[in-house]
MARVEXMI-993071 format. One record per residue (C-alpha): residue in three letters; x, y, z. Coordinates in steps of 0.02 Angstrom, whole numbers, padded with zeros to 5 digits, always signed. Example, Ala and Ser with C-alpha at 12.3 -4.5 7.8 and 13.67 -1.06 7.14 Angstrom:
2
ALA+00615-00225+00390/SER+00684-00053+00357/
//
This chain:
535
UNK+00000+00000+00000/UNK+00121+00123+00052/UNK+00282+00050-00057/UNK+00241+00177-00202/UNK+00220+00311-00092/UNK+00393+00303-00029/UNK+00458+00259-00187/UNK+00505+00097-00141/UNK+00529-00050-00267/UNK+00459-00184-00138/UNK+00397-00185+00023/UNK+00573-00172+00134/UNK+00494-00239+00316/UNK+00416-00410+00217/UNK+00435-00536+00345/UNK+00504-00704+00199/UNK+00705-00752+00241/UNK+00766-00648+00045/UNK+00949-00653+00091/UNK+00961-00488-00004/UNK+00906-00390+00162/UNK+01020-00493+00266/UNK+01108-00376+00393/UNK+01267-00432+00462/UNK+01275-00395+00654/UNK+01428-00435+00748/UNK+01315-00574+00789/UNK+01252-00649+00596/UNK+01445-00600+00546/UNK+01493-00731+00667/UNK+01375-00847+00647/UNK+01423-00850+00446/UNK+01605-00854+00486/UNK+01574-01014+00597/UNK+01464-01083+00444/UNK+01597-01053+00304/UNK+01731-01124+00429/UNK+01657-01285+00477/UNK+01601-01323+00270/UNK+01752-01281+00207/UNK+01852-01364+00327/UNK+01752-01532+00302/UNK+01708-01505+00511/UNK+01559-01627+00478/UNK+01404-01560+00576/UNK+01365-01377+00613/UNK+01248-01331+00714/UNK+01169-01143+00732/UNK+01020-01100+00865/UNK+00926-00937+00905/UNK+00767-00887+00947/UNK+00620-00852+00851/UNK+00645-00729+00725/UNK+00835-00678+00738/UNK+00842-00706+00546/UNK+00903-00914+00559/UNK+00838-00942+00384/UNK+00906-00790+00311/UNK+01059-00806+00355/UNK+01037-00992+00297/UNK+01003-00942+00128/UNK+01147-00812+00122/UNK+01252-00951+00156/UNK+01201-01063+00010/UNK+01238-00914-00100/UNK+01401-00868-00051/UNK+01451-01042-00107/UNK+01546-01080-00242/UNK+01492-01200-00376/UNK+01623-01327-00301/UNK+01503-01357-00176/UNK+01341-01445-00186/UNK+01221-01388-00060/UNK+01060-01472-00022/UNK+00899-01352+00076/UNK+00781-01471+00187/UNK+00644-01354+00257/UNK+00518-01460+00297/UNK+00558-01543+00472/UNK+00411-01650+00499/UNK+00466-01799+00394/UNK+00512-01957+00419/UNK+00686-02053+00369/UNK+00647-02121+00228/UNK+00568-01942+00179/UNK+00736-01881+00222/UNK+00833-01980+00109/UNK+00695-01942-00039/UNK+00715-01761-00022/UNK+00910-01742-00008/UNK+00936-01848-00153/UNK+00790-01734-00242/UNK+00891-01578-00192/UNK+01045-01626-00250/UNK+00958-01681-00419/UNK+01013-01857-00401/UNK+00928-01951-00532/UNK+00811-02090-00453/UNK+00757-02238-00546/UNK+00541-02248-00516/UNK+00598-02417-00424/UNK+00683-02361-00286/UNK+00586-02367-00122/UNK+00703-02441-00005/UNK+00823-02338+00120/UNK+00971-02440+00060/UNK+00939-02374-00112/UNK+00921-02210-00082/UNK+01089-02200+00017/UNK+01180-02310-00135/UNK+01137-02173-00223/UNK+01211-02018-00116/UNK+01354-02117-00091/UNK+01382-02108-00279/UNK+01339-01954-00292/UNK+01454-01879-00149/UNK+01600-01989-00204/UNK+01586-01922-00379/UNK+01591-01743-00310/UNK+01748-01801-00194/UNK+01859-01864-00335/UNK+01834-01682-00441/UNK+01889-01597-00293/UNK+01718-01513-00246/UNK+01619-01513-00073/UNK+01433-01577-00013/UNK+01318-01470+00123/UNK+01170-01516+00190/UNK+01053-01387+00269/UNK+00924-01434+00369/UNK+00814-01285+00445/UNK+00684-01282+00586/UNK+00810-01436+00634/UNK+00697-01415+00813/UNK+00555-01522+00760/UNK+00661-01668+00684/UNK+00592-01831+00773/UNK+00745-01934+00863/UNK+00714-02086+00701/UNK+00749-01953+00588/UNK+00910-01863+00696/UNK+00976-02035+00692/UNK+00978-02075+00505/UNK+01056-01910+00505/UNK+01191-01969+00614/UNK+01214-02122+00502/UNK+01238-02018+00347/UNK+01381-01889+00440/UNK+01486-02072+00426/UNK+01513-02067+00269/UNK+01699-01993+00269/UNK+01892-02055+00233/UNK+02018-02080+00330/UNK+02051-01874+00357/UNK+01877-01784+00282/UNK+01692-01810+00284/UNK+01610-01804+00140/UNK+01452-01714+00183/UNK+01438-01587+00288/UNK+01271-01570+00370/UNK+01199-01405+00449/UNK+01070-01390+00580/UNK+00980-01217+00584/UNK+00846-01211+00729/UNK+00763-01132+00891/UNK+00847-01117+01039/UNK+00755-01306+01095/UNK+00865-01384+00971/UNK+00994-01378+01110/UNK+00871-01458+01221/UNK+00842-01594+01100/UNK+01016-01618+01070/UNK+01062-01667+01244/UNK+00932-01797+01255/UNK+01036-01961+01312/UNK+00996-02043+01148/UNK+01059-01916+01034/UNK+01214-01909+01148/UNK+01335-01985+00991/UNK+01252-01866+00881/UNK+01274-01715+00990/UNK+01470-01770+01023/UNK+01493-01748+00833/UNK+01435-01578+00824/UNK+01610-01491+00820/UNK+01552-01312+00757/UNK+01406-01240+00866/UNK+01337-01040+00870/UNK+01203-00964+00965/UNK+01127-00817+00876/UNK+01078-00669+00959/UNK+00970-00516+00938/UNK+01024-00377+00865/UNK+01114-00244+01006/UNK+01050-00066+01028/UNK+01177+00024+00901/UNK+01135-00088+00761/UNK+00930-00077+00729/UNK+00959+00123+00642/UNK+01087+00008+00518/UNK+00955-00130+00524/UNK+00843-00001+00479/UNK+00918+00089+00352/UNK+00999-00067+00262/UNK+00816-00130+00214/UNK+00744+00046+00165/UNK+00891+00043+00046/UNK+00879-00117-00033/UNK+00701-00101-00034/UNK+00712+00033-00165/UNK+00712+00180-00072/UNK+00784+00351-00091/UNK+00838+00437+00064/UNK+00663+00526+00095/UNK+00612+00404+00237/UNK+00696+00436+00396/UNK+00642+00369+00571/UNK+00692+00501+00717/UNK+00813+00444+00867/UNK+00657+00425+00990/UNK+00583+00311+00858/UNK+00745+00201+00865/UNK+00742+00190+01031/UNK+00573+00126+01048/UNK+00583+00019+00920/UNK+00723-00072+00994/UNK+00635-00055+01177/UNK+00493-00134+01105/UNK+00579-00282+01009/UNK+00738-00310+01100/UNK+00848-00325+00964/UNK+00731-00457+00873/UNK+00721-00431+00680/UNK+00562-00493+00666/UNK+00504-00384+00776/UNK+00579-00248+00700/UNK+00510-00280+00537/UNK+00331-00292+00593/UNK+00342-00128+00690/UNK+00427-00031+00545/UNK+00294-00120+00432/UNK+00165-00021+00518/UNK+00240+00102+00576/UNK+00258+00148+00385/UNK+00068+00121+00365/UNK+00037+00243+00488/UNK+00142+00364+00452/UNK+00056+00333+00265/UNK-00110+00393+00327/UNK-00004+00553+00376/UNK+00078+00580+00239/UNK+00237+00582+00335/UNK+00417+00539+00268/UNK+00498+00557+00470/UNK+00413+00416+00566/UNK+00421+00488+00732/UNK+00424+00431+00919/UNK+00238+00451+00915/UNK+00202+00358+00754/UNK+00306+00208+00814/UNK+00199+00201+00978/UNK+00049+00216+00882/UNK+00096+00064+00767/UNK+00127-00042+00917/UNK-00018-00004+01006/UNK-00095-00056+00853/UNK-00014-00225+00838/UNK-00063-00257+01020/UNK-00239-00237+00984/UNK-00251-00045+01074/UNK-00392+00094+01004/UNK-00265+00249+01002/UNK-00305+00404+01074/UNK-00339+00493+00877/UNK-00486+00377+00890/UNK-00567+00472+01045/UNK-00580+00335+01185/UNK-00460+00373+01320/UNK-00354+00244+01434/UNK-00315+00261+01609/UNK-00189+00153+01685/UNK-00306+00054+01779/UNK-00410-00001+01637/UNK-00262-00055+01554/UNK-00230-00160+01721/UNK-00387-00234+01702/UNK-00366-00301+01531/UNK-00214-00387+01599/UNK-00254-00537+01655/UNK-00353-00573+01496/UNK-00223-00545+01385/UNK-00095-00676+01508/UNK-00258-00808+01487/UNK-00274-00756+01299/UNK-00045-00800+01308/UNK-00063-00943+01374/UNK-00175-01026+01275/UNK-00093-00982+01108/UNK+00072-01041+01172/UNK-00018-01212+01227/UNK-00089-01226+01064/UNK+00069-01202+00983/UNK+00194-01341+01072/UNK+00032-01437+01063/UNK+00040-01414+00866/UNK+00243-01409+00833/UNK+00263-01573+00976/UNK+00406-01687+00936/UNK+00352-01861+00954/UNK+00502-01944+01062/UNK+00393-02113+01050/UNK+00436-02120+00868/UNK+00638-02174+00926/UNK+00697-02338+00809/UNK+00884-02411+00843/UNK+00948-02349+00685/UNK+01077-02465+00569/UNK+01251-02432+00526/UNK+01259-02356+00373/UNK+01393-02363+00218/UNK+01548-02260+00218/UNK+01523-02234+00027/UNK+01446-02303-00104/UNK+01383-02497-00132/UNK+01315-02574-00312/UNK+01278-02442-00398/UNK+01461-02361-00381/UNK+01494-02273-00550/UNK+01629-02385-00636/UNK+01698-02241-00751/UNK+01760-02138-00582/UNK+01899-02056-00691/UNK+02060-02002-00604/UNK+02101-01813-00599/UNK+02269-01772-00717/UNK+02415-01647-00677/UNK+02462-01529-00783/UNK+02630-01620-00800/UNK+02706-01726-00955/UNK+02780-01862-00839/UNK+02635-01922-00731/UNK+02632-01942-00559/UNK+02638-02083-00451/UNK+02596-01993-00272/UNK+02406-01939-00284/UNK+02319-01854-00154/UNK+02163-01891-00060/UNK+02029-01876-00206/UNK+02127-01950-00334/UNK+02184-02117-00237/UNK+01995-02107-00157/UNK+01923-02110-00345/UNK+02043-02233-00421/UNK+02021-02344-00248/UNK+01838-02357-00296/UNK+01859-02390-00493/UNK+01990-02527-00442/UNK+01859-02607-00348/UNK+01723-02600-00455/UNK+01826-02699-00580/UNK+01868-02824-00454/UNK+01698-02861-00428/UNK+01685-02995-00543/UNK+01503-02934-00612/UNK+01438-02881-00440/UNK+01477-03036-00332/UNK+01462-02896-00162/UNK+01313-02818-00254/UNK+01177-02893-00118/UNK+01010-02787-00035/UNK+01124-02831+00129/UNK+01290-02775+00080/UNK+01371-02620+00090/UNK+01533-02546+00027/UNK+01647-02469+00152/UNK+01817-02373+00151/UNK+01925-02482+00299/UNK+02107-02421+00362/UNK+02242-02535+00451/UNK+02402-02495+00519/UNK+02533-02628+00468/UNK+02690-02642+00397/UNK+02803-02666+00243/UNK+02824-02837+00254/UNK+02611-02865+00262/UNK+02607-02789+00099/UNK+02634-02953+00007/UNK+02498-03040+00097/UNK+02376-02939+00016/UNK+02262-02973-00140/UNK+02156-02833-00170/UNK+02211-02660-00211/UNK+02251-02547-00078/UNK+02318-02379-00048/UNK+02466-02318+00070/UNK+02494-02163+00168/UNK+02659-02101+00138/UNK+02745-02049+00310/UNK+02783-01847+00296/UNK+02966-01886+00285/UNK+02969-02006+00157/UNK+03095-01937+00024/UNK+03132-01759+00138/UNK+03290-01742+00195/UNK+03348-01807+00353/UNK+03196-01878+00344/UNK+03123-01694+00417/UNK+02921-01669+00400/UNK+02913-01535+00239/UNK+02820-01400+00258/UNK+02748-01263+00142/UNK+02803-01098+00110/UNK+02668-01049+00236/UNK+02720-01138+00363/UNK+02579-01277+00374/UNK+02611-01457+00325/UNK+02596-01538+00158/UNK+02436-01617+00095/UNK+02451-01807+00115/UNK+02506-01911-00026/UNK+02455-02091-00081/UNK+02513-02229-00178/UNK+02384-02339-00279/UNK+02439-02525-00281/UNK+02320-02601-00422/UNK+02423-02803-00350/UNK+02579-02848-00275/UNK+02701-02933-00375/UNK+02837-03051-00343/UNK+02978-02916-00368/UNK+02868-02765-00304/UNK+02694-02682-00370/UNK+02599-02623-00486/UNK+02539-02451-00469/UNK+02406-02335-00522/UNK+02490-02179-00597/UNK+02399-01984-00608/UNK+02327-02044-00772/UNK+02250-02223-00717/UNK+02380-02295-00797/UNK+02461-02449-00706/UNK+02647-02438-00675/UNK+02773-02582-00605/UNK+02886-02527-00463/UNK+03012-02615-00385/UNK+03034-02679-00206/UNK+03156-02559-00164/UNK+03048-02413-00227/UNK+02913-02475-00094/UNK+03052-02468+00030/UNK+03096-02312-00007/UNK+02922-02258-00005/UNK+02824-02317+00156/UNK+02683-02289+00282/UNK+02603-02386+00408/UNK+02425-02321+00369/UNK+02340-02432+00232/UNK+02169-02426+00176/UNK+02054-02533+00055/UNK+01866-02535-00028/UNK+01787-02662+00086/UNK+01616-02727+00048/UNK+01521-02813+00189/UNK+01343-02863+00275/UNK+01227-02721+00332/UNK+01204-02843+00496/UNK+01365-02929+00518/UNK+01368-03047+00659/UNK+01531-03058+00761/UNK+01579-03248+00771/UNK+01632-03311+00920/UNK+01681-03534+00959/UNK+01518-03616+00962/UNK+01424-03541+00826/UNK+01370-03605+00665/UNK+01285-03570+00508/UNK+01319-03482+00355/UNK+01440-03365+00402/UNK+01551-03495+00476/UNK+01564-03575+00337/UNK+01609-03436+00229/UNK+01736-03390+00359/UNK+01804-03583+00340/UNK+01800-03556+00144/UNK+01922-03408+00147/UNK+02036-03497+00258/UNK+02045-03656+00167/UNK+02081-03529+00001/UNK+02230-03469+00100/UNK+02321-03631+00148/UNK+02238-03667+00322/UNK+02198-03845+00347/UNK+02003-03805+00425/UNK+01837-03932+00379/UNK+01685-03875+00296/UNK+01572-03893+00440/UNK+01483-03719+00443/UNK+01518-03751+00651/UNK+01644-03635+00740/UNK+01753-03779+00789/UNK+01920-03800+00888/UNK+02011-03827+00732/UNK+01928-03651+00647/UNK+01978-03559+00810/UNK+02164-03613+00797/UNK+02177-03556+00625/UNK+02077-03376+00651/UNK+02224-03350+00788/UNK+02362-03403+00685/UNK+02282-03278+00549/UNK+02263-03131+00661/UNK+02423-03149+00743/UNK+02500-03145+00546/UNK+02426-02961+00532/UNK+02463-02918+00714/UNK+02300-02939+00771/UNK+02265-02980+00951/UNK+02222-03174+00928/UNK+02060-03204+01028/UNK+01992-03312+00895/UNK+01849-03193+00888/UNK+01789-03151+00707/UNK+01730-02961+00700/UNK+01739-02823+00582/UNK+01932-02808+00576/UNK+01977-03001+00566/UNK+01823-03012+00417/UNK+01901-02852+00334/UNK+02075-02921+00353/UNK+02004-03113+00268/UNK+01951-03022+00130/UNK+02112-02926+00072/UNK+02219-03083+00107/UNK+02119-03217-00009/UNK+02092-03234-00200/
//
């Protein structure tokens, strides 16, 4: 009503998050810096709280546009979903293409996996935004928790961003969130706005609104704006909304003291004194205890109506560090600039060609099940384990490898190198075979591997969504897939499918091979271990 009056383009006090009026306050400057620090560190989870209307959401959506196109960012605003929801929606908003088929969790999580390992190996980053965060159910907070695994050895792959109330510290503390909340690494509280920043506040959305200097609200009409709305921009906006109006029906361009009291004893429902009823202060008392009754219920009806339902808690499954069957088999790897290509890659590069390595070793999809997934697994070992090993692997160098005096390098800055990995497509009887810059495979000698070590290893891994650890006494499937690998390797074991005496002895001759502790106890590091060391 009043925007063409002022000259205005649009109305400047609308109340939707445009992160063209955002205002950075010491406050909303901080919050962003803590934002842009945990995402482009890879921190993993982010969390940012406020109360209502301190301009959450805007800032969220000033973050996603300061972004470069290196990073993928995907906007979940709707909180009352479920997991599976979840997973639909993040794969929708980072335009994942989904086959009409998929309906199971497991799929859609195959296919973020892909998706994020894709953007990995081209150097780029992944952020997931998830606003009103405060009315997630503790199901859903869990499969969130689940996806923040997916990660190598040094950086996580997605970075996930809760933006909610103030009660989305409250929720976070519940004892059943308590591994979620320990992986929040990056938290902010957002504040109001102080007393010396509403005339900027001000003044920054009269100018991007379109407006020309004519509209000016008086130092008394500051101050009570602020007095009334503590700093809140919401508040602010609504008061300056009609505090505009009013001043409208004036035909002023200085909103003074007395139109900004006006406007808010409009907005609280008060007949001003221009409309010839006069208040004394103890009818207003009177009206009091109304108004607290007429409070109270709208705040009842409001937690009744935004409740979280804590019933609605399912033990949640262990989810994929990166991608399972559908794993893109053309994962290319990136090329220096150089003639002569490299054989040290760096994390993407060894990550990418780790994966395509695999893929090919899959012998048509043989680790391809509903219950399998695909996982990235390290080990600290040795040189001389090296040869045991039959799938392709990647090794960490050690900082010193090739510096002299074997001194740590560091950069002209001052910080340390980025690590550097070699590719080892097989072992050979005289040394390796190794994946060079251009996915070309290269034979090295022993002696280069000598000269080139590090004790942290790391291999594609595929195994069962519900693994079992097996322990002397059991029997069954697993068991006997156990005593198949071992009879592959050389161990003299039966083909019972029963945990025997026999099958213990060898599982602690095998784990004391790889310097395992030798318990006899088959769990996720002996299985991982029995599937690099056989055919």
């Amino acid at each position: 009503m009043y925007t063409s009056f002022y000259g205005f383009k649009e109305n400047p006090f609308n109340l939707t998050p445009d992160p063209r009026y955002l205002f950075l306050s010491r406050y909303h400057r901080e919050a962003l810096d803590h934002l842009l620090y945990g995402i482009n560190e890879r921190k993993g989870f982010i969390a940012i709280t406020g109360g209502i209307g301190t301009g959450k959401t805007t800032l969220s959506r000033a973050l996603l546009g300061q972004l470069d196109g290196s990073v993928k960012n995907a906007l979940v605003f709707n909180s009352f979903i479920s997991d599976t929801e979840l997973l639909e929606i993040v794969n929708q908003e980072f335009d994942i293409g989904l086959d009409s088929a998929i309906k199971t969790k497991k799929e859609y999580i195959d296919k973020l996996n892909q998706f994020l390992l894709e953007i990995f190996s081209q150097g780029g980053n992944a952020v997931l935004l998830i606003d009103e965060a405060q009315n997630l159910s503790l199901t859903v907070l869990e499969q969130i928790r689940m996806l923040s695994n997916l990660e190598t050895e040094r950086e996580k792959l997605l970075q996930i961003v809760l933006v909610g109330q103030s009660e989305l510290k409250e929720l976070l503390a519940n004892p059943s969130l308590k591994q979620l909340d320990e992986r929040i690494t990056v938290r902010y509280e957002l504040k109001p706005l102080d007393r010396s920043d509403v005339q900027g506040y001000v003044e920054h959305r009269l100018v991007v609104g379109g407006g020309r200097g004519n509209v000016k609200f008086t130092d008394g009409a500051l101050k009570e704006i602020y007095r009334y709305s503590q700093g809140n921009p919401r508040r602010i906006n609504a008061v300056c909304d009609r505090s505009l109006l009013v001043a409208y029906a004036k035909d002023e361009f200085s909103i003074s003291l007395g139109t900004v009291k006006k406007a808010i004893g409009d907005m609280r429902g008060a007949v001003a004194p221009e409309m010839g009823v006069s208040f004394w202060p103890k009818k207003v008392l009177k009206l009091l205890p109304a108004v607290a009754v007429l409070l109270i219920a709208l705040a009842g009806f409001f937690l009744w109506a935004y409740k979280v339902d804590v019933l609605e808690l399912v033990p949640g499954k262990r989810i994929a560090h990166l991608s399972s069957s559908d794993m893109a088999p053309k994962v290319s790897v990136p090329v220096p600039g150089t003639q002569a290509p490299s054989l040290f890659l760096d994390e993407q590069a060894s990550l990418a060609g780790l994966f395509r390595l695999y893929k090919e070793k899959d012998n048509g999809g043989q680790y391809a099940g509903d219950s399998v997934h695909v996982g990235l697994f390290p080990f600290n070992t040795e040189i001389e384990t090296y040869s045991r090993f039959r799938k392709p692997f990647r090794i960490l160098l050690d900082e010193t490898t090739g510096s002299p005096g074997g001194v740590s390098p560091v950069t002209a800055s001052g910080s340390r190198p980025s690590p550097r990995y070699l590719l080892i497509q097989e072992m050979t009887s005289d040394g390796a075979m190794i994946i060079d810059a251009k996915g070309q495979a290269k034979p090295v000698t022993r002696e280069f591997l000598q000269g080139h070590q590090g004790q942290r290893v790391s291999w594609v891994y595929p195994y069962e969504n519900r693994s079992l650890t097996l322990v002397k006494g059991m029997s069954g499937t697993p068991v006997l897939e156990v005593q198949q690998t071992l009879e592959k390797m050389g161990y003299p074991v039966e083909m019972t499918g029963v945990f025997d005496d026999l099958t213990f002895q060898n599982i602690t001759k095998f784990q004391a091979l790889f310097g395992l502790k030798p318990d006899g106890i088959v769990g996720p590091r002996t299985k991982a271990l029995l599937y690099q060391a056989s055919d």
